[in-house]
C-alpha positions in Angstrom: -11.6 -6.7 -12.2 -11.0 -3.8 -9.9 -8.8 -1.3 -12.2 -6.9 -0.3 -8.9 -6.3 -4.1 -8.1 -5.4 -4.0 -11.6 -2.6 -1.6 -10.8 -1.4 -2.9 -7.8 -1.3 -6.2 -9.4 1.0 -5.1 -12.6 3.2 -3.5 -9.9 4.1 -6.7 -8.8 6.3 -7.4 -12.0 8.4 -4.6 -11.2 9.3 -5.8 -7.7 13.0 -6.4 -6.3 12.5 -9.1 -4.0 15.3 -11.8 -4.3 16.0 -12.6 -1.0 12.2 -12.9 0.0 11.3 -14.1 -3.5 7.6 -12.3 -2.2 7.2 -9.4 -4.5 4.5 -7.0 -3.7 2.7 -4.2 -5.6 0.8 -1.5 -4.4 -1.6 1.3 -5.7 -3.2 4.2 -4.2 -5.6 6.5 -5.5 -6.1 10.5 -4.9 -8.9 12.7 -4.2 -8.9 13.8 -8.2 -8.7 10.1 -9.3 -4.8 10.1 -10.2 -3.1 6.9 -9.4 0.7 5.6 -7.9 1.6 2.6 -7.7 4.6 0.9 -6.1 6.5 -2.3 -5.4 8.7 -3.9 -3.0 12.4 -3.2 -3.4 14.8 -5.6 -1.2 18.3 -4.8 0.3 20.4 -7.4 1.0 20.9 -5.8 4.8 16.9 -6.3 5.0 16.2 -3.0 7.2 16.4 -0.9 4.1 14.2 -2.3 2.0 11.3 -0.3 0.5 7.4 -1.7 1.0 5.4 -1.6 -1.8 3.0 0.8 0.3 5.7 3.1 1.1 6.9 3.8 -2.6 3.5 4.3 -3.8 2.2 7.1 -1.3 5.6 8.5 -1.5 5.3 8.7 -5.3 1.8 10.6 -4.4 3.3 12.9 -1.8 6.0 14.0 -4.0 3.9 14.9 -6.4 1.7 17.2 -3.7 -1.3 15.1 -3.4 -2.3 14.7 0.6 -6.0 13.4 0.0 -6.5 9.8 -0.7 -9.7 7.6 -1.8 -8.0 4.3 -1.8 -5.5 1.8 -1.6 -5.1 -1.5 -3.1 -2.2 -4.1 -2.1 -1.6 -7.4 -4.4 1.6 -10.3 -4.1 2.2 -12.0 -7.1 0.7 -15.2 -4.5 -2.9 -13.8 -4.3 -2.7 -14.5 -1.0 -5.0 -11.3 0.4 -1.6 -9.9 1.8 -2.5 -6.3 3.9 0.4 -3.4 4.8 2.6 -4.5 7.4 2.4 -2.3 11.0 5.2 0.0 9.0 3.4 0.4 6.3 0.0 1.3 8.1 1.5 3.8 10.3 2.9 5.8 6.9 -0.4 5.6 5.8 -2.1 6.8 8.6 0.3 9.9 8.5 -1.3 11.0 5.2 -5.3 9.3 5.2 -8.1 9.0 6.8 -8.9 5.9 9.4 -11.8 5.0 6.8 -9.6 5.0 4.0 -10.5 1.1 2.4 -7.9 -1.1 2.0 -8.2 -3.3 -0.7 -6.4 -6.8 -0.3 -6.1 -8.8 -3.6 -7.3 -12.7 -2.9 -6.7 -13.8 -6.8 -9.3 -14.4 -9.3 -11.8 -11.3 -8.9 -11.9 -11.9 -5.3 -10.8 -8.8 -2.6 -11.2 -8.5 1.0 -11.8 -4.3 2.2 -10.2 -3.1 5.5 -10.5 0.2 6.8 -7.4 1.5 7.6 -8.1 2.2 11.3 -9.3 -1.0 11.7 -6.1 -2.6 10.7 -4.2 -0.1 12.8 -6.1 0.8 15.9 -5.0 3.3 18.2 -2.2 5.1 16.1 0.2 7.5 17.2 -0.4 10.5 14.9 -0.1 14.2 14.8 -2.0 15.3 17.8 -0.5 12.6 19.4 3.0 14.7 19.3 1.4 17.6 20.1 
């Protein structure tokens, strides 16, 4: 097993999800191998909930890391879930397009995006400029 699967997968058991009842980990590694890991944390008014995604690379960013290797997304279903549009846009914002994405499918199995693959076209940075 993947040890960054791994992560995202125990990060799941720390989830907040009881509306949903759809928790989510995630884990992202940095450029000098360190590793955050995050999980979904509901609100009952929906719109301020936290994605799993989100709390990880925030974690990261807080911390002053800006260069990423990878990221690795498990639900406690297995079910190969990716980041939501959100999600991918606040990644963009800090990694590369071919930045993999690693989706847990259960077992030992994983499907790998690249990031600007599951987000084409992104508004970034230059964008705004």
């Amino acid at each position: 097993m993947d040890s960054l699967v791994e992560a995202a997968r125990e990060a799941t058991e720390a989830s907040y999800a009881p509306y949903s009842e759809y928790s989510v980990g995630a884990a992202i590694e940095t450029a000098d191998g360190s590793v955050y890991t995050g999980c979904n944390i509901e609100n009952a008014n929906y719109s301020n909930s936290l994605h799993a995604e989100e709390v990880a690379i925030g974690s990261a960013v807080r911390d002053g890391h800006h260069e990423f290797e990878r990221l690795a997304v498990s639900s406690a279903a297995r079910d190969g879930v990716t980041p939501c549009g959100m999600c991918r846009q606040t990644l963009i914002e800090f990694c590369d397009t071919d930045l993999p994405v690693v989706c847990d499918e259960g077992g030992d199995e994983t499907t790998t995006y690249r990031l600007g693959d599951l987000i084409p076209d992104t508004i970034s940075q230059e964008d705004l400029e």
